[in-house]
N, C-alpha and C positions, 0 to 999 in steps of 0.2 A: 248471747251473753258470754260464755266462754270467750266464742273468738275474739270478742272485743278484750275480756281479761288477758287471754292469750296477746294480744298486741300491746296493751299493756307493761305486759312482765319482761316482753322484749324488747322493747322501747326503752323503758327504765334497765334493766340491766345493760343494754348496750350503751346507754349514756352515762350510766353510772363505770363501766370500765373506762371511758373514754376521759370521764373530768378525773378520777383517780390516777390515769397514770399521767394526764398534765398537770396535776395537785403535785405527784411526786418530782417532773422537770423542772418545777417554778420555785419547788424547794433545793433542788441541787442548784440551779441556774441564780437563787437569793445566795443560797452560801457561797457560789463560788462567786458572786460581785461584794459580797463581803469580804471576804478574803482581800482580793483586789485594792476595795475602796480603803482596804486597814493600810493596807499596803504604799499605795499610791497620795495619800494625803499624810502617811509618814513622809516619805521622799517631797510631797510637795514644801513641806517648814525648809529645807534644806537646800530646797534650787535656786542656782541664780541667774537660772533661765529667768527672766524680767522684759523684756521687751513693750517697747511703747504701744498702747492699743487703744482704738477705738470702740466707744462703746453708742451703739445707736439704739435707738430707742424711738421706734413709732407710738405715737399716741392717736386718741380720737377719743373725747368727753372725760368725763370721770367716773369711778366707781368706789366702793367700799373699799378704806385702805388703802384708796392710791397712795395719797401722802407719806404714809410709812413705808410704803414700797418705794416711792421715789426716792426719800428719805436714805434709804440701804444702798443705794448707789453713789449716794453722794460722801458715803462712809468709809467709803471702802480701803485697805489698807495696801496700798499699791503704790510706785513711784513712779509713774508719768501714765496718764490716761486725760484722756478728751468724751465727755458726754456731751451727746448731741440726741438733741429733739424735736420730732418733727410732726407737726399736724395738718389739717387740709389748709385752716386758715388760723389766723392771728387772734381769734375770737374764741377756738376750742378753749373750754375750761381745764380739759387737763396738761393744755399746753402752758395756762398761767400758772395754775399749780404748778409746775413743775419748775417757771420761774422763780413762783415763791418760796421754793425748796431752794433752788438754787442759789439766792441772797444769803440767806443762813451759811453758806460756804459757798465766799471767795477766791477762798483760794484754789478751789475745785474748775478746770476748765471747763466752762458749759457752754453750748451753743445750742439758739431756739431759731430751727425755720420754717416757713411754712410750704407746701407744695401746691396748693389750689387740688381742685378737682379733677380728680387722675378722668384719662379720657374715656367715650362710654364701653368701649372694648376690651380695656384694661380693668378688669373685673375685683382684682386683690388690688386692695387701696393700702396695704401694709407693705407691700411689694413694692409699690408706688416710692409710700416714702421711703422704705431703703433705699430704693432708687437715687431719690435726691438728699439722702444723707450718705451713699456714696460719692455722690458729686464734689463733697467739702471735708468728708473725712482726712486727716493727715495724717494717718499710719495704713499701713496693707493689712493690718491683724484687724479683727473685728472679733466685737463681743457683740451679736447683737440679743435684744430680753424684748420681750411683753412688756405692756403696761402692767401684769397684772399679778408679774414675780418679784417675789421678795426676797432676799439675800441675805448671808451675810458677810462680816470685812474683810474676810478671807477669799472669797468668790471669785475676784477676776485672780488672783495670784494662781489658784488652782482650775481653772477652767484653759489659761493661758498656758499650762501645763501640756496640752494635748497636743498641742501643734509645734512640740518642741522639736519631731519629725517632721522633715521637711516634704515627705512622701506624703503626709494628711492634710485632707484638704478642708476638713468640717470632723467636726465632733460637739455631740447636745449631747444635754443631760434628762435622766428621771427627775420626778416631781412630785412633792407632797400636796394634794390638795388639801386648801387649808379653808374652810369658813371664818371670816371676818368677825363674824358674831360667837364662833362655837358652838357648843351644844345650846345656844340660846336660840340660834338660829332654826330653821324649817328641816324638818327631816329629810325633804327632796334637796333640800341645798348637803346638807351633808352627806346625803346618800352620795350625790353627785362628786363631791369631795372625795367620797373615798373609794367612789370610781376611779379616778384619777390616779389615787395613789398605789389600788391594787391591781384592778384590772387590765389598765394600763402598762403599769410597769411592769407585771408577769408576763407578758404579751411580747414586751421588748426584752427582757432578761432574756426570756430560752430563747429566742429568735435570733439575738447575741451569742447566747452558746452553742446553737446547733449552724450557725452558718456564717455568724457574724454580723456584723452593722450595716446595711444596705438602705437604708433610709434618714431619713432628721429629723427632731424632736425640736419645732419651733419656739417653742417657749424660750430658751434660749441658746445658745450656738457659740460655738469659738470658732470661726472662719474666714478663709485668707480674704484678699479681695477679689484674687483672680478666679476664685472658685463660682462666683457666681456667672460672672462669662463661661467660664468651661463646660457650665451645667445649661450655657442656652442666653444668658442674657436674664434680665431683668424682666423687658417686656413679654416675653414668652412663659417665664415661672410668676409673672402676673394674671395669667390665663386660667392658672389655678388655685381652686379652694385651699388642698394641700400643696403649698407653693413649698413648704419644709421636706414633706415626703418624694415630694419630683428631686429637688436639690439635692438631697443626698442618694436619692436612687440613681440620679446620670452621674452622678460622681464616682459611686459605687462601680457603674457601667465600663466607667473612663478606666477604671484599677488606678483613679483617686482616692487615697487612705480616708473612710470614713470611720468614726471613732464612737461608743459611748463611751461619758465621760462617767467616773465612778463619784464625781460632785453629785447630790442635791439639793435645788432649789423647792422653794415653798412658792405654789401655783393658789393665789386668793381666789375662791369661788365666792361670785355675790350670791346674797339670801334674796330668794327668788318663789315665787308660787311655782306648786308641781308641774302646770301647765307648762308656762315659758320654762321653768327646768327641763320639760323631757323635752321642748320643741330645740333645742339648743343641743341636746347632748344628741338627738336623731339628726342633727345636721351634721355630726362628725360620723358617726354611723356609715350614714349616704355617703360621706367623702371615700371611706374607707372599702366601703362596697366597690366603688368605682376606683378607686386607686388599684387597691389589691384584692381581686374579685374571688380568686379562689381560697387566697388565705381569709378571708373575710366569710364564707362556707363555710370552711373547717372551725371558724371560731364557734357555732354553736354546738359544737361536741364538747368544748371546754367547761362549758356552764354545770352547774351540778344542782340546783337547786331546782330546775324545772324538772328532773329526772327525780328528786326527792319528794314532788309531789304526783308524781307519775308511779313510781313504789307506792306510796300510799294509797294513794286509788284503786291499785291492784290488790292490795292486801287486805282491806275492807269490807269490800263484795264478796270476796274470793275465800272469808276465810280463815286468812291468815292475819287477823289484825295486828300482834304484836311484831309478825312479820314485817308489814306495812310501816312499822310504828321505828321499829329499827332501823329499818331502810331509809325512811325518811331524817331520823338524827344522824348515823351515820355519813349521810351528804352533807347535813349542816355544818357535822365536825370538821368536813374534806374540806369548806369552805373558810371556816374557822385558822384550820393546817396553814393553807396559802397566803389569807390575809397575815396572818401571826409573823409566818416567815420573811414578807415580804416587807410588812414595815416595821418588824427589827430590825433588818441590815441597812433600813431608808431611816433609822433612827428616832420612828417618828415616838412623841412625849405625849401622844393621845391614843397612843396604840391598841388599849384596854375596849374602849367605846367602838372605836373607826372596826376591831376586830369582831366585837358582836354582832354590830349591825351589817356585818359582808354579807352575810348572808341573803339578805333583803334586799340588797344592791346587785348580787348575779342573780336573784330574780329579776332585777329590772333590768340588768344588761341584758338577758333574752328578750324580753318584750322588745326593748328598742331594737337588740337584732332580727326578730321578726320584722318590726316593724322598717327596718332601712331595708326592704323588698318591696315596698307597698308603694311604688312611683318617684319621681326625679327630681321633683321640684321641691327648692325649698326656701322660706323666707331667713332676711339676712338685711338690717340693720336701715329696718324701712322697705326693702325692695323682695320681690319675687323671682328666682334666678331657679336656670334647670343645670342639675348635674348632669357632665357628658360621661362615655368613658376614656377612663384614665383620669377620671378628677376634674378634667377643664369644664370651665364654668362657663355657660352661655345666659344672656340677658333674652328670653324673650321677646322683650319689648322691642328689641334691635334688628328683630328679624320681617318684622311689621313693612 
């Protein structure tokens, strides 16, 4: 019994040093992008840096609030841009919607095209249609967004901002995750939400400040056109899951200027049962594992809540209850510190709720980083695919 207390006390104290002093990096790394982002969307009202840009936009079906997502793009407060849209076929529903948005403003240039069924090798079917909405795009700047982000009219004027150096070749931004429903919604969907907006983005902030930008945050992107040839082509960053994290990491490679942008966007989470939520957020997991193998390691020292019920375990048996009892709030509050700091300088207007319940979210971030160990394969929009390393995605079925 001892021994097992004894591995206990060491366990919890060494993860409990480990999440405190990245509790303390994600708060210097939030203030200094606050700083920045005060900074930075000051100078953006006043530039007239403006350049024509293409905004693409791959779809496939619908979901909660697309409309009002689509919606935000077709608002936007900018002086010459082209949205373009693209589905597999002429029958996706969110390729009509997005027509039907588009009626409502005429005067907004839009274009709807389809691509068919990217080939069975070609594994990223969003890769695909960028593919064929670079084919008709008519500017070299791209914006390209998700289905599943929402804006506002300010957005492309300051995301267009980044590539005002002709040395950058990409730069994306952080993201609020936002539930469609709110707090009316499922608590896995919100949990999931404010994954996104903490976990997430503490992850990329210090990663920003101790080495700088070496990746891409797909959701959305300011990006030349030449930058995806540089980075391999199309068909090649179609091969993988994280086709954002390859793209900005050969560019990064190249000593092509990758950027984060100090915009953010709100990223809509659908209201989802717990099940298909953790099976969706363990597929980015597995990406991530196989992307960035050893920083993806290091990520469960970050976590603090499993180490706050690892204190208390110990202090129980052992003893020490109020011990146990401290240790354990103690961690809640370090969890508390990080979300607080993080989405005040993200501005987010739910701050209060997204910040109580972190805690119960970096418990679930462990489980699912336990769990992105536990084998390769993973389902993905009807089909069973195995992760390779480095992210590339192979079809079993292909190998038959």
């Amino acid at each position: 019994m001892n021994v097992l207390l004894h591995i206990l006390f060491w366990a919890a104290a060494f993860g409990t040093v480990t999440s405190s002093i990245y509790c303390l990096m994600v708060v210097a790394a939030a203030v200094r992008f606050g700083l920045r982002r005060r900074r930075e969307e000051r100078d953006a009202l006043t530039s007239t840096f403006l350049p024509s840009v293409s905004v693409l936009k791959p779809m496939h079906g619908t979901e909660e609030g697309l409309e009002t997502n689509l919606e935000t793009f077709f608002q936007q407060d900018y002086p010459d841009f082209e949205l373009l849209f693209c589905a597999r076929h002429e029958t996706d529903p969110g390729l009509q919607l997005a027509r039907k948005v588009g009626e409502r403003y005429p005067d907004v240039l839009a274009k709807f095209v389809t691509s068919g069924e990217p080939p069975p090798e070609f594994h990223n079917a969003k890769v695909y249609s960028l593919a064929k909405l670079d084919s008709i795009a008519q500017h070299d700047l791209y914006i390209t967004s998700d289905a599943d982000v929402r804006v506002a009219p300010d957005y492309l004027r300051k995301m267009v901002q980044n590539l005002r150096d002709a040395r950058v070749g990409l730069a994306s931004c952080v993201y609020l995750g936002t539930v469609h429903k709110g707090r009316e919604a499922r608590l896995s969907s919100n949990l999931d939400a404010v994954g996104k907006s903490v976990e997430m983005t503490s992850g990329v902030l210090v990663a920003d400040m101790l080495e700088g930008t070496k990746f891409a945050l797909g959701a959305t992107m300011a990006v030349r056109r030449q930058s995806f040839a540089e980075a391999g082509g199309f068909a090649d960053l179609g091969q993988f899951y994280a086709d954002d994290f390859v793209l900005g990491n050969r560019l990064s490679a190249r000593g092509t200027g990758v950027l984060l942008a100090s915009h953010v966007i709100r990223l809509l989470v659908e209201d989802m049962p717990f099940g298909l939520s953790f099976r969706n957020q363990l597929r980015w997991m597995q990406s991530t594992r196989r992307s960035r193998p050893w920083g993806h390691l290091g990520t469960g020292l970050t976590f603090a809540a499993p180490f706050a019920i690892l204190g208390l375990l110990w202090g129980l048996p052992s003893g020490h209850p109020f011990i146990g009892l401290a240790w354990f709030a103690a961690m809640i509050v370090n969890r508390w510190i990080q979300a607080g700091a993080v989405l005040g300088v993200m501005g987010d207007t739910q701050w209060f709720y997204s910040t109580l319940i972190y805690p119960l979210r970096d418990l679930l971030g462990s489980i699912l980083w336990v769990a992105s160990y536990g084998g390769d394969r993973f389902y993905y929009r009807g089909r069973t695919y195995r992760m390779r390393e480095g992210g590339r995605v192979e079809d079993p079925a292909l190998r038959r």
